[in-house]
C-alpha positions as CSV (number, residue, x, y, z in Angstrom):
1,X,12.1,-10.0,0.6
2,X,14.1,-7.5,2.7
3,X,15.0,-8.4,6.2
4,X,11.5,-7.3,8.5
5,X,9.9,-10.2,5.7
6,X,8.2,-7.8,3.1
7,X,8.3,-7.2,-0.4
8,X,11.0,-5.3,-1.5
9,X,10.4,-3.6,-5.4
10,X,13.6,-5.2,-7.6
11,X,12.2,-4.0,-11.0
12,X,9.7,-6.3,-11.8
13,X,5.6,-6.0,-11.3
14,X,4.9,-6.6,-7.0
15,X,1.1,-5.6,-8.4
16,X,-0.8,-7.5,-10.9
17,X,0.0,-6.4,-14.4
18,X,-3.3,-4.8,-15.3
19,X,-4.5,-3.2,-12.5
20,X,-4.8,0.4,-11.7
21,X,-2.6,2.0,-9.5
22,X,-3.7,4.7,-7.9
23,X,-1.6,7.1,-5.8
24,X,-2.6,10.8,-3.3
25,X,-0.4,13.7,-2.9
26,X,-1.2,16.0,-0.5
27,X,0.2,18.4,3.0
28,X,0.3,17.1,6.3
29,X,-1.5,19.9,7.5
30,X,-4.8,19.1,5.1
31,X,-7.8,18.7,6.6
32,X,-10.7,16.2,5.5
33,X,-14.0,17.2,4.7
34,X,-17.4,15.2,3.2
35,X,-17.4,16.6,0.0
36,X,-14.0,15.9,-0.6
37,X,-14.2,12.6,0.2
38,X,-17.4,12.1,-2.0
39,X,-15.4,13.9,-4.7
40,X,-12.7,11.5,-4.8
41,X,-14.9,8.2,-4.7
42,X,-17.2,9.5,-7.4
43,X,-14.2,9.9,-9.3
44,X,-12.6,6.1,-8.5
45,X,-16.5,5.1,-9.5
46,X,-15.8,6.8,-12.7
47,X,-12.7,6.5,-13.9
48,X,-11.6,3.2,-12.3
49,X,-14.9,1.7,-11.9
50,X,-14.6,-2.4,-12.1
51,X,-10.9,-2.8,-13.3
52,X,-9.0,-4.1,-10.6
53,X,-7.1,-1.1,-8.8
54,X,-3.9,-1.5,-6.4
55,X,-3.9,2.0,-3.9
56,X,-0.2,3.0,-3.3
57,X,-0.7,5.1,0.1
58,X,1.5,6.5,2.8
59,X,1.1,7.2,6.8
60,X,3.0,10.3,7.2
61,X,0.2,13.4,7.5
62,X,-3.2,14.2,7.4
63,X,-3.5,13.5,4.2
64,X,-2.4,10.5,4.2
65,X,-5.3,9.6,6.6
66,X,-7.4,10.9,4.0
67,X,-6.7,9.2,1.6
68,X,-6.5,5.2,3.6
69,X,-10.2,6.3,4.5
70,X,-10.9,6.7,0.4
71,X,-9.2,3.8,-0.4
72,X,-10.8,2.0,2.7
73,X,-14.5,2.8,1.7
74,X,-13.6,2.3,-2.4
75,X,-12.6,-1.2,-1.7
76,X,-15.8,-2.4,0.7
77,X,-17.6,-1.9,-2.9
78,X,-14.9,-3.2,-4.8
79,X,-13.4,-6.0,-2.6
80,X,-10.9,-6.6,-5.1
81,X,-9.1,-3.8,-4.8
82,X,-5.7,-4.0,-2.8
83,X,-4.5,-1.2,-0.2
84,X,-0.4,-1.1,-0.1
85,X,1.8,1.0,2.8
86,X,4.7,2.1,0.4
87,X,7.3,2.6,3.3
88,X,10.1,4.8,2.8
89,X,12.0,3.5,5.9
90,X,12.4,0.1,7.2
91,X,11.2,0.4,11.2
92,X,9.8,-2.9,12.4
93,X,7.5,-1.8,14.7
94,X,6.0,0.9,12.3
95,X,5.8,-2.5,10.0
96,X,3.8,-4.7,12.1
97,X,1.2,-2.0,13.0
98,X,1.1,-1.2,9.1
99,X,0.8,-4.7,8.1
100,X,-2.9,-5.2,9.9
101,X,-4.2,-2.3,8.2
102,X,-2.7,-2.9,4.6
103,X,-3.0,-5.7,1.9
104,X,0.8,-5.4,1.8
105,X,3.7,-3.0,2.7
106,X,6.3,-2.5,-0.2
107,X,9.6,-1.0,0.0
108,X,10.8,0.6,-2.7
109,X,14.4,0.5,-4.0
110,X,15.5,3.4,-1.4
111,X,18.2,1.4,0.3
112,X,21.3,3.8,-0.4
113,X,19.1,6.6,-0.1
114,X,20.0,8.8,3.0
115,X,16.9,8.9,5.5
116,X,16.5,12.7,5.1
117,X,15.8,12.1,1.3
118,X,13.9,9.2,1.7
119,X,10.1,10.1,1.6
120,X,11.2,12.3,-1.6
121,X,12.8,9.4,-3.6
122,X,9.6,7.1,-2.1
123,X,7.0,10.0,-3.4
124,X,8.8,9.5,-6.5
125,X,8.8,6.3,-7.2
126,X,4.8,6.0,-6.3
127,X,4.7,8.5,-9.2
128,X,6.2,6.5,-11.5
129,X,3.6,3.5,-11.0
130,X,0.6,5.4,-11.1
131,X,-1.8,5.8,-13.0
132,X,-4.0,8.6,-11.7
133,X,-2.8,10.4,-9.0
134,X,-5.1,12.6,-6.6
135,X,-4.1,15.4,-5.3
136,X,-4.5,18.8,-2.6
137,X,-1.9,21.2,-2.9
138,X,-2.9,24.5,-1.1
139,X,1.0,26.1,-1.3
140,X,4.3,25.9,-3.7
141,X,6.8,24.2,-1.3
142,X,6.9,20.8,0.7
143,X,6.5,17.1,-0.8
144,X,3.5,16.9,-1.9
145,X,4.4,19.6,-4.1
146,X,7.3,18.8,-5.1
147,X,5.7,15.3,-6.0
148,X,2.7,16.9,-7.8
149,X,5.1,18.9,-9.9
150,X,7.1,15.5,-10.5
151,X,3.8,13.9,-11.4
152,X,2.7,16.6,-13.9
153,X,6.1,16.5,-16.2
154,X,5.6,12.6,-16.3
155,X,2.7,13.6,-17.9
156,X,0.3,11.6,-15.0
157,X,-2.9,11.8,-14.6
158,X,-3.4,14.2,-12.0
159,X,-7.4,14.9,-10.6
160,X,-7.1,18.3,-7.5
161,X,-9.4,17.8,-4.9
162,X,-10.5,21.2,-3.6
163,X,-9.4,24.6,-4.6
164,X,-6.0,25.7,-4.7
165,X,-5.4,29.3,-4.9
């Protein structure tokens, strides 16, 4: 436990072992639409379907919003499903307004990580956990690209919602 009383990741499993984590990528700038939406839930219908799935999300963007809403109305029809805030800051009050929304808040080994690298290194590690990652990259610069491109050479499963041209 780190000091505000949440997990903190030490290199062993804070999810259950066989459940699917699924992770977003995407600009701050995006913005949501129906069919996207649909699109990504009729792909967490089939591709996760009934196995047990773990959402890694973030709060920074309008993406981000996108994505809690998917992983929101995927879990009212699959109740076992979990929603984490994977915080790349530790900010108490950003915490507690987090922890009513969430299933759990996890910080990931970033202590020693200067704050201006911090969301990089987070974006990252939520790569690394995935399993399927969706994403909406509409230019070549930025996090979400950078953590698209990081997802694609781990070889990640990686489903684009929209166009990108």
């Amino acid at each position: 436990m780190c000091a505000l009383g949440f997990p903190k990741y030490e290199g062993k499993m804070i999810v259950e072992e066989n459940d699917m984590v699924v992770a977003f990528c995407g600009h701050s700038t995006y913005i949501p639409n129906a069919a996207d939406e649909k699109e990504v839930l009729a792909v967490l219908e089939r591709v996760v379907g009934d196995v047990p799935c773990e959402f890694f999300l973030g709060e920074y963007g309008s993406f981000d919003s996108f994505a809690y809403g998917c992983a929101k109305k995927y879990k009212e029809k699959h109740p076992a499903s979990k929603l984490f805030f994977i915080t790349p800051y530790l900010n108490q009050e950003k915490m507690q307004f987090q922890a009513e929304r969430f299933d759990g808040i996890i910080y990931p080994p970033l202590e020693y990580v200067p704050p201006r690298y911090a969301i990089v290194k987070r974006n990252k590690w939520i790569v690394e956990q995935a399993d399927l990652i969706f994403a909406h990259i509409t230019h070549e610069y930025g996090g979400a690209y950078t953590m698209y491109c990081y997802a694609k050479r781990k070889g990640k499963t990686v489903y684009m919602i929209g166009t990108w041209s």
